[in-house]
N, C-alpha and C positions, 0 to 999 in steps of 0.2 A: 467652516470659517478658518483661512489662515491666521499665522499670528503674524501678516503682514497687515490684513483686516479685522481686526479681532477690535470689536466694539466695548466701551467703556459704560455700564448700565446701571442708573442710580438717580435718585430722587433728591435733587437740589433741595436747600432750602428748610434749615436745623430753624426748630423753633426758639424762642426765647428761653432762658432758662428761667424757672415760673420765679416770682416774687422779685422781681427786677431786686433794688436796692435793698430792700429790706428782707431779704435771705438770707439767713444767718450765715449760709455757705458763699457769700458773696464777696467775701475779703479775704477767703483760702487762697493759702499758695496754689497753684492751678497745678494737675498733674501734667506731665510730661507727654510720651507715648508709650505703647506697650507696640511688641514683638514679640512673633512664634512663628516656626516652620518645622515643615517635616520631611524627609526624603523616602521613596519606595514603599507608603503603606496606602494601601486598597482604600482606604477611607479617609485618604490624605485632606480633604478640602471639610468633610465634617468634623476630625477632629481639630485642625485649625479653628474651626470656629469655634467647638469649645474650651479652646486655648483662651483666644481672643474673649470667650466671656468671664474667664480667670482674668483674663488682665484691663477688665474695664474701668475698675479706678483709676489705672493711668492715662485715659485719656476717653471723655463721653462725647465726643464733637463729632465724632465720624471715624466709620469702619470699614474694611479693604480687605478683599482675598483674592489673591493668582495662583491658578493652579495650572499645572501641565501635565497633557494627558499620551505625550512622547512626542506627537505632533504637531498640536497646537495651544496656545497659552489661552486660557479662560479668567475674565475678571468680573466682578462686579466689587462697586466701590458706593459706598450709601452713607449719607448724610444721618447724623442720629446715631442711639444706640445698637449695638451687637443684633440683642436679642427683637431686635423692630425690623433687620434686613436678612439675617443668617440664622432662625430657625426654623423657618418654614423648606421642606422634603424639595421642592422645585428650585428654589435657590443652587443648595448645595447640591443636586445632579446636575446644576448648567457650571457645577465649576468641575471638571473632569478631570482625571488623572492622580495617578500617585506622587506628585510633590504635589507641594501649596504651600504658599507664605501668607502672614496675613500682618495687619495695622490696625491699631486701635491708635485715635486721633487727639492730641488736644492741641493746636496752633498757638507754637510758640513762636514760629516765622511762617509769616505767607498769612492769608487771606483766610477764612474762614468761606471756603466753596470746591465744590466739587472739584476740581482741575487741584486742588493741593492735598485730594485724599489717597494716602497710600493704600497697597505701593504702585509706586509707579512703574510703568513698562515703557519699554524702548527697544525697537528693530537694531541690531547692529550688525556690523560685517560679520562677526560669531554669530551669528543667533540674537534671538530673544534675551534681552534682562529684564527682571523684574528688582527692585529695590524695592526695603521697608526699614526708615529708620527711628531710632528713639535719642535722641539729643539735638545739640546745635552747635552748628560748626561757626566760628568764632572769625574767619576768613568768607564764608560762603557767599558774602555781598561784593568783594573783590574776586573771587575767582568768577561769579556772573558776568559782572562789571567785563573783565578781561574774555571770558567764551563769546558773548556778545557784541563782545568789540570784533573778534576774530570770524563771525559767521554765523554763530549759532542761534538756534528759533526756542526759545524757551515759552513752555507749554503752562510754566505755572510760577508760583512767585515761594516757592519752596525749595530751601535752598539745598535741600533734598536731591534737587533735579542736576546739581552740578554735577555730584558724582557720577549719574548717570553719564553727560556730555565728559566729563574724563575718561570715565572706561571707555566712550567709543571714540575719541581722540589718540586715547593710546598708540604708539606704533607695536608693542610688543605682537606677536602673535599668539600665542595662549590667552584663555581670557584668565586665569589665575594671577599672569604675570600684569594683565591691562589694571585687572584691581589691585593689587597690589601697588600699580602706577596711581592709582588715582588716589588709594591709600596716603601713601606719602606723601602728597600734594593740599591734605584737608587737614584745618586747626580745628581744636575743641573737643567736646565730648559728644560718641556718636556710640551708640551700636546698632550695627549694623547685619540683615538677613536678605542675603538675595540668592535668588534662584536664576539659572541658566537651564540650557535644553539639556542637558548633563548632569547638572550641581547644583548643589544647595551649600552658601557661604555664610558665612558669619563671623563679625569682625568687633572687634574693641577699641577704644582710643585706646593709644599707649598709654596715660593713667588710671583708664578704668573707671573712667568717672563715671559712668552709666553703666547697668548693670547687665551681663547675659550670659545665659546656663547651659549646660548641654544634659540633653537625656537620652534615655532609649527605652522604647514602646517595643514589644512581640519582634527584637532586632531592629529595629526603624531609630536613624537618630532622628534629634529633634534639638529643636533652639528656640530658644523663649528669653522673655525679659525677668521671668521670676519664678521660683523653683512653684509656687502655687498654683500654676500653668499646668505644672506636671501633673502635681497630685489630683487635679481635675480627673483627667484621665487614667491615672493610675500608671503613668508614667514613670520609670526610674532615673532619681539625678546621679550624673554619672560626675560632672566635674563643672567647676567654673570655667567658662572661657576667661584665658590669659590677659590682662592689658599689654596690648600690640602685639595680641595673635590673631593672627586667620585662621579658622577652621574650614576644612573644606571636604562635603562630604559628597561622594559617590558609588558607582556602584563597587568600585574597588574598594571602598573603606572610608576612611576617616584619615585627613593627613593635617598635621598644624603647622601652621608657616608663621615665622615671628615678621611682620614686616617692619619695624621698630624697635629701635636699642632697647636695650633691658633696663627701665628704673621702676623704682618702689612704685607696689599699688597705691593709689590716691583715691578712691571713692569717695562719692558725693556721701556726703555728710547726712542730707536729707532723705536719703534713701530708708536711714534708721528714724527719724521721727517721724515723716508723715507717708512718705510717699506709694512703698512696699508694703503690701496687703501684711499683716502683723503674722498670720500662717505660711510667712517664705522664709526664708535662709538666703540671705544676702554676705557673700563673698562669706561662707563661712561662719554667721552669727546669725542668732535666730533674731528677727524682728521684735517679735512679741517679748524675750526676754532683755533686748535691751532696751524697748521702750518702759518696762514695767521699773527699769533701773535707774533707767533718768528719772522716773517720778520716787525714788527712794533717792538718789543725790538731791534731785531737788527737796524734798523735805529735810533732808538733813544740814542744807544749806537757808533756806528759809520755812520752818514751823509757822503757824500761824495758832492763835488763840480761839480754837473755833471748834464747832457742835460735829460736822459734817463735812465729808470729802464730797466732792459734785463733780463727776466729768462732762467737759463738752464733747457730745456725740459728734462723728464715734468715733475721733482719730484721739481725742484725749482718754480715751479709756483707759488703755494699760500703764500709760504716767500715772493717772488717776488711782490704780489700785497699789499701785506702788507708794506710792505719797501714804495714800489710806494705811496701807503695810507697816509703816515704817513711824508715822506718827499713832497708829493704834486708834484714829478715829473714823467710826463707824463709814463705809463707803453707799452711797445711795442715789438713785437716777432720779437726779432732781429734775434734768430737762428730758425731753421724752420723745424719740424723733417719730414720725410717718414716716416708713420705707415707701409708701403705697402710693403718694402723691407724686399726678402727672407734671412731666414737664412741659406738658402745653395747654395748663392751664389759664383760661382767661381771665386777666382782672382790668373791665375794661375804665373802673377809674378810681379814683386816690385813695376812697375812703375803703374800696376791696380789697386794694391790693395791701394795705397798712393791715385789714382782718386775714391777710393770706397767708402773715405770716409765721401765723399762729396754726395750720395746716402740717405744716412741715416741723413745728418744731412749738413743743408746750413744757411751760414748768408745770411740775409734778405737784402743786401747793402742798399735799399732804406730807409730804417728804421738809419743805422749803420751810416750811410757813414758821416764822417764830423764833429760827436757828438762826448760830453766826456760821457762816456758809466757806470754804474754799473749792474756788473754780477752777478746775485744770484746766488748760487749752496749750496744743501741741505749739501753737507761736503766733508772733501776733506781728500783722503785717502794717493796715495802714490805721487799725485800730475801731472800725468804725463796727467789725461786727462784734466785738467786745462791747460796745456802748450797749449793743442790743442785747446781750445778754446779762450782763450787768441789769439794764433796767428792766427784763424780763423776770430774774430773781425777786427784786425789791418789790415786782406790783405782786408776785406772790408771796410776799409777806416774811424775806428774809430779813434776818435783823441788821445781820453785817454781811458783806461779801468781800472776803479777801480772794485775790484773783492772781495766779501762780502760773506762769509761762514757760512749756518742761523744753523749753532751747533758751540760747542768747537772743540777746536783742537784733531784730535784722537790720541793720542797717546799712547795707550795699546791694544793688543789685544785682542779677543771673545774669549769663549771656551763654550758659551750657545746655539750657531747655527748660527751665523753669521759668515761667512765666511772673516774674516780679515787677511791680511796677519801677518809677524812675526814685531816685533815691531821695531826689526832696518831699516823694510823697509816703516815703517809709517813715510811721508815725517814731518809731526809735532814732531813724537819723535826721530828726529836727528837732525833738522834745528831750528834755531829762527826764527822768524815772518819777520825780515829783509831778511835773507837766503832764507825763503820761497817765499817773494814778487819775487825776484828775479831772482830764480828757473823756476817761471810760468809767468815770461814776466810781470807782474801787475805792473799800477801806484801806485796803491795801495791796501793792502791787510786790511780783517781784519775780525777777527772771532766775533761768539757771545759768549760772558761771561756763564758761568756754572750756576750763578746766573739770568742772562737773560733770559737763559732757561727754568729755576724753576721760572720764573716770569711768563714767554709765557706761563705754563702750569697752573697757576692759583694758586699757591704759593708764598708766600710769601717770600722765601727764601728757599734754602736748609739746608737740615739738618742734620750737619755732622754727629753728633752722629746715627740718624736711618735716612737714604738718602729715601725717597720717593719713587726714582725709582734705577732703576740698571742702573747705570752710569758708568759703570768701563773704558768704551772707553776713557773716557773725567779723567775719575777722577783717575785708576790704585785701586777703591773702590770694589773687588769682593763680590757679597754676601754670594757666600757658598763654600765652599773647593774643591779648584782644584787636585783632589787627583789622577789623570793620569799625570800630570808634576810631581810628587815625582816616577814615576815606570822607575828605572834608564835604560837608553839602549832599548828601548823599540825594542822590534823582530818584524821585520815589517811581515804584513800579507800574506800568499800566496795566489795569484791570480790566478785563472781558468780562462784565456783567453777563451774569448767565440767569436764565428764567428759571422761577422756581415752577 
């Protein structure tokens, strides 16, 4: 099989996620994607994939690996989790060769169907590219808009695929230099792993707003979106990739090219409360210990009169022990999740699905019953799965439920790859803090200060003039120009219904 015929093989058609509305998990900020690659090792497409099963919180919609075996590119791109398309021995021998990159999916632009599961491949006058990205480019609806005016046949509604169509628009001749062209030309936050018949690349937005690592396996490097990638494999983390550097590795080595003036890193802010597995190192700081700090600012900012700490599983945990820490009251798993439950579970009507969602997620009464209660939870978006847990405490017999939010209130939406909804239905930017308590059942509510945040992270303060990180959920502070909300009327994309 050339990689001018090299076929695309995967099973359409992601089930529902089980417990439609009333999932507790069903008001989460949504993760983003994850990214890994590897250049020159013998088992380069296996251990991709157990990269990609490190980095499955960032994204459960759909999973991707390209691998090149010096001649020809190998894919397979599957709908669903990791471990449902890429553990089985046949898989990972039809993906050959010593590179591979791989995608773990959550659709933050584009369609939710095969034709937008990374990465994506494309024939060029160089060779073969393969792309896999993690963010969203802020432009990517105007630069379509413009390829598409000019010729181009776009394959998916991912705005993923533009970069592609720029590297092979390029005039430069080198393909370092074509990406680098296409580089320059995309807003937003991206990072970025792609593989050539030569190389293996890997890129940052100039502020870094998304995150990506470098390692090295038995001499092999390697790029991933979270150092917890590595330690899977027992991988060494060698460095962060730069904001607005390209790394580019081959058989000669390892070279970094800045393609983007030099300013202060700006990383997403949500990187440290929800998003990053709590066992990674993001830019330098451990997850788990500055989530465990925000829940000791937040207690020290708001205390509550109450028997027991309660985290909501399992991104409120390490606020949780932190709060628990700090105010000296007893810590204990009042709600109780099932790992074990399918996602394609059937409830095929009202009164199953309202019993299903007690499956996936139970108070612990023996713990609950009796006590005045404090609920941690990592943030709270449109409010409605806090109703449900709120009223999940009281039927088991809590006396009081004070309920504690270890972030600011959100109230603006993402346009960097977090999936938020529009801002009049972010329950903080319509309601006050009294409306909100009341909304979601609580004795008492109460968020952490923006300032408490920038404390938990080892700051001294925020700083309005240049903000540290990209705060714009909390703060309405964007870092770089949203230039797809200026493209009036926007023509929405035509969809190729594909069979499941």
């Amino acid at each position: 099989m050339s990689a001018r015929s090299e076929t695309f093989r995967g099973a359409p058609g992601a089930s529902e996620a089980f417990g439609g509305d009333l999932d507790l998990d069903g008001d989460t900020l949504r993760e983003e994607c994850g990214v890994f690659g590897i250049y020159g090792h013998p088992d380069a497409s296996a251990i991709v994939a157990l990269g990609l099963h490190a980095l499955q919180h960032r994204g459960q919609e759909a999973a991707g690996i390209v691998s090149f075996d010096g001649r020809v590119f190998h894919s397979e791109r599957r709908m669903g989790l990791v471990g449902d398309s890429f553990s089985d021995l046949a898989t990972i021998e039809r993906l050959k060769g010593q590179t591979a990159i791989g995608h773990v999916r959550y659709s933050t632009t584009g369609e939710t169907i095969l034709r937008n599961v990374q990465p994506l491949f494309a024939e060029l006058e160089t060779g073969g590219l393969s792309v896999a990205h993690n963010g969203n480019l802020t432009n990517g609806l105007l630069l379509r808009r413009q390829l598409v005016r000019d010729g181009a046949i776009c394959q998916s509604t991912s705005d993923t695929e533009a970069i592609l169509h720029l590297v092979a628009r390029s005039r430069h001749v080198r393909i370092v230099d074509r990406v680098m062209d296409a580089l320059r030309q995309i807003e937003g936050a991206y990072a970025l792993v792609m593989m050539t018949n030569k190389k293996l690349i890997g890129a940052r937005d100039p502020l870094g707003i998304r995150p990506l690592v470098l390692g090295e396996l038995d001499g092999r490097y390697i790029l991933a979106s979270e150092t917890c990638a590595l330690d899977i494999i027992g991988a060494r983390f060698v460095r962060d990739v730069e904001n607005g550097e390209m790394v580019v590795i081959s058989d000669e080595g390892i070279e970094s090219i800045r393609f983007a003036r030099a300013q202060p890193l700006r990383p997403c802010i949500f990187e440290y409360i929800y998003f990053a597995r709590p066992d990674s190192t993001v830019n330098g700081k451990s997850v788990y210990a500055v989530r465990k700090n925000i829940g000791l600012e937040l207690a020290k900012e708001s205390p509550a009169e109450a028997d027991i700490v309660i985290p909501v599983p399992d991104s409120g945990v390490p606020a949780a022990l932190g709060y628990a820490q700090q105010t000296g009251l007893p810590y204990e798993l009042g709600i109780i999740r099932n790992h074990y439950v399918g996602r394609t579970f059937i409830q095929p009507t009202q009164s199953v699905r309202e019993l299903g969602v007690r499956m996936k997620h139970s108070a612990n009464r023996a713990a609950v019953e009796g006590k005045r209660i404090v609920l941690v939870d990592d943030s709270l978006v449109r409010g409605t799965t806090s109703v449900k847990i709120v009223r999940m405490m009281r039927e088991a017999g809590a006396r009081e439920v004070h309920f504690r939010i270890a972030s600011p209130p959100i109230t603006h939406p993402d346009f960097y790859g977090i999936d938020t909804p529009e801002k009049e239905k972010l329950l903080a930017a319509t309601h006050d803090l009294e409306s909100m308590r009341e909304y979601i059942g609580a004795d008492s509510l109460a968020f952490l200060s923006i300032e408490g945040l920038y404390r938990a992270m080892g700051e001294a303060s925020r700083d309005a003039a240049c903000p540290q990180y990209t705060d714009h959920c909390f703060t309405g502070d964007y870092p770089t120009a949203l230039t797809d909300l200026a493209v009036a009327s926007p023509r929405r994309m035509a969809l190729l219904a594909e069979a499941d």
